[in-house]
C-alpha positions, 0 to 999 in steps of 0.5 A: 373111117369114112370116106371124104364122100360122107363128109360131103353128103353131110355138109350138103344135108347141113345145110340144106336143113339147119340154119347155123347161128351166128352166120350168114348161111351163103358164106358157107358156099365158099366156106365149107362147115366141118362135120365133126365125128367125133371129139376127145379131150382137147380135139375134135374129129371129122370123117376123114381123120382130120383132127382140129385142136378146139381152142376155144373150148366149142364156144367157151363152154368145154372145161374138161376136155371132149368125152371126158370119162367121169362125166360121162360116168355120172351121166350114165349113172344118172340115166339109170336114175332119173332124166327130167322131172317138172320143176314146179311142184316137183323136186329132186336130189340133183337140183338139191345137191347142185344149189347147196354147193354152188351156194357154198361156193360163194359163202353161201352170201348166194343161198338161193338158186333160180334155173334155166337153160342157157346164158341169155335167159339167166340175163332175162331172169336176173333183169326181171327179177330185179325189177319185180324185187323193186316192185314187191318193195314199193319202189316200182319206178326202178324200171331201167337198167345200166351195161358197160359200152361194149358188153354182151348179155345174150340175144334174147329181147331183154338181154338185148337189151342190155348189151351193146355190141352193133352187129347184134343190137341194131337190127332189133333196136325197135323190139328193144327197151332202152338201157344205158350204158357207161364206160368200159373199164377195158384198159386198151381204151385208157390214155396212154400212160394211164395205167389199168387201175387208174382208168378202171377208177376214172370210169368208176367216176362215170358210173358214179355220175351216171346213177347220181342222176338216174338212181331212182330209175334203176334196178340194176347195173349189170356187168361181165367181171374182168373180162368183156367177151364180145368185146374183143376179149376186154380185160378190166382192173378188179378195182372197177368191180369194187368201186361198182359195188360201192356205188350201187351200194350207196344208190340202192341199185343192184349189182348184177354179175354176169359170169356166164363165160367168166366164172368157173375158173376163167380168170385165175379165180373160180368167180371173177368177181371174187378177185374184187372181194364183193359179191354181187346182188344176182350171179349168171352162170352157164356155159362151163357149168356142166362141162360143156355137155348139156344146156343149163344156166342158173341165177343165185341171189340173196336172202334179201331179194328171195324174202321180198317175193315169199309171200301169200299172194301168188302175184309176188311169187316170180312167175317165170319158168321153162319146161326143163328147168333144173333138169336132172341129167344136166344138173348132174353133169355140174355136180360132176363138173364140181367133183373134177374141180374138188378133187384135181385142184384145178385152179391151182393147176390152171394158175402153173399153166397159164404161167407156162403159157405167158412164156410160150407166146411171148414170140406172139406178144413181141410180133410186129403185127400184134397189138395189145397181148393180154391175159387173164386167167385162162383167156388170152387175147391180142389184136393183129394190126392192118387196114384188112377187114378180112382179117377174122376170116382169114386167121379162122381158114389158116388155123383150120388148115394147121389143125386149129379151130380159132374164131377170131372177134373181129381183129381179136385173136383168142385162146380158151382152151379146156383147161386139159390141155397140155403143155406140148398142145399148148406150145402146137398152138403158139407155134401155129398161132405165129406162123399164122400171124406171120403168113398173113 
């Protein structure tokens, strides 16, 4: 094992050479990073053997636990074979095999599938080619786009866009295109007394409103299904997403479902979006896609859209790309990801947990301090009440000091762990969770 004296060299190193995301590098004067050594199954390892049990699966990507032993399988396997190879012009049986069965996976309504490399640019493919379906059909005026308040889409320029949350979109605001926005159907917003279902419907009737005046401008109304992540973890009724897919039925506007984090058994469901029964015109997919181990992020849409771009003229093809798109050894990781899912029967087992887990934080749910405890699927989430703006950073040092890696939204505290987690890690992280909720 090494020594404390590695940990802090690394740290040092770290900082002096990489600018971490999502941060303001200067708090890591008094805020020390982890270096992390090593991980397996549900935690993660320092030099010093300290150990921190990742409950938000490394950002919401890890399904299946750390150094998971038939992924690693298939991707030692595929090196042998073939690590990358251009996409255009190029094709091969990883990228094949993985398309067919993810159209499967929605009865294949979503047949044909577009790659990139990460959740953001999976938003900017389905927003361009929304907007370029519209234009090879002769109605190039549908230019704009609708988001719920609150969402997140990604930070790049055109997923920027479409999402509204302050602390990422304000300081870009003059790169930005202009999109509207319409109320979320998250139900900690609802009247009181009003139930989940009736204020998904009362905000239908917005949406309604909204595309009754600007139809004829708009391509797509994009939406995260079910659950609103950086909002603070918003949960929806289902009855929102089927109201939405009538709506923007009746307007001729695409329905745009963006199940980055969402999808691959999130929300009790292996879609989100089926739990409404519908199917969106366009499918974001990436984070749980290959297990959490390599960067890929696809787009699936239907025959109606991919008819409207084959065609002789190279201009009406859709001119987008990156160099690794469909990269063999990434793709092969989600093929295996869809084996685990096949062969453990993962929704179901994941259904039994989180029915185990409702009963564990029951404590929390009752505390004095917390607010709105909520759950979907394999997401839970509660605000922890009080004037104390310091809250998130103090939720995240006190969790790290009982072996817990938390990353607080604001005043949400969240659990997304790997879906490998079992029932006595389950009932450590309840148990810390509350003595951190009372020590604060």
């Amino acid at each position: 094992m090494q020594t404390s004296s590695h940990n802090r060299v690394l740290l040092k190193r770290s900082l002096n050479a990489v600018w971490h995301p999502c941060t303001q590098m200067k708090h890591h004067e008094t805020l020390p990073l982890i270096p992390v050594a090593s991980a397996r199954g549900c935690w993660l390892y320092d030099f010093d053997g300290n150990r921190y049990l990742d409950a938000v699966s490394s950002w919401w990507v890890n399904l299946f636990g750390h150094a998971n032993e038939r992924i690693n399988a298939a991707l030692i396997d595929q090196l042998t074979r073939l690590e990358h190879v251009m996409l255009a012009g190029f094709t091969h049986e990883t990228v094949v095999q993985l398309s067919e069965r993810l159209a499967q996976l929605t009865g294949n309504a979503l047949g044909h599938c577009f790659y990139g490399s990460d959740g953001a640019s999976a938003t900017e493919i389905a927003l361009k080619m929304s907007f370029h379906y519209w234009r090879n059909t002769g109605r190039g005026g549908k230019t704009h786009f609708v988001s719920l308040a609150g969402s997140y889409h990604g930070e790049t320029l055109g997923a920027l866009s479409v999402t509204d949350v302050a602390l990422f979109k304000d300081t870009y605001a003059p790169l930005l295109r202009g999109s509207a926005q319409v109320a979320s159907p998250d139900w900690r917003l609802a009247a009181q007394g009003e139930s989940a279902r009736d204020f998904a419907i009362r905000c239908a009737y917005e949406l309604d409103h909204h595309l009754a005046a600007h139809h004829s401008t708009t391509a797509a109304l994009i939406l995260e299904p079910l659950v609103q992540g950086a909002a603070g973890m918003g949960m929806y009724d289902p009855e929102y997403l089927r109201r939405a897919r009538e709506i923007c039925d009746r307007y001729d506007v695409h329905l745009i479902a963006d199940e980055i984090m969402t999808g691959f058994g999130r929300t009790g469901t292996f879609f989100a979006h089926e739990q409404a029964g519908i199917t969106p015109d366009f499918l974001c997919l990436s984070k749980g896609i290959t297990g959490g181990y390599l960067p890929l992020s696809v787009v699936l849409t239907s025959n109606a859209v991919y008819g409207a771009f084959y065609d002789d003229a190279v201009t009406r093809g859709f001119l987008h790309s990156h160099s690794y798109t469909g990269n063999a050894l990434a793709c092969r990781a989600a093929l295996a990801t869809l084996d685990i899912f096949e062969k453990d029967a993962v929704i179901e087992t994941n259904r039994a947990k989180a029915t185990m887990m409702n009963d564990l934080v029951s404590p929390i749910a009752a505390h004095l301090r917390v607010r709105n405890f909520r759950n979907t699927g394999m997401i839970w989430a509660f605000e922890i009440d009080g004037t104390d703006d310091g809250v998130a950073r103090r939720v995240y040092e006190h969790a790290l000091a009982r072996e817990l890696l938390l990353r607080p939204i604001g005043r949400t505290v969240y659990f997304m762990p790997p879906y490998v987690i079992s029932d006595e890690e389950l009932a450590l992280l309840v148990t810390r969770t509350l003595d951190i909720v009372q020590s604060l």
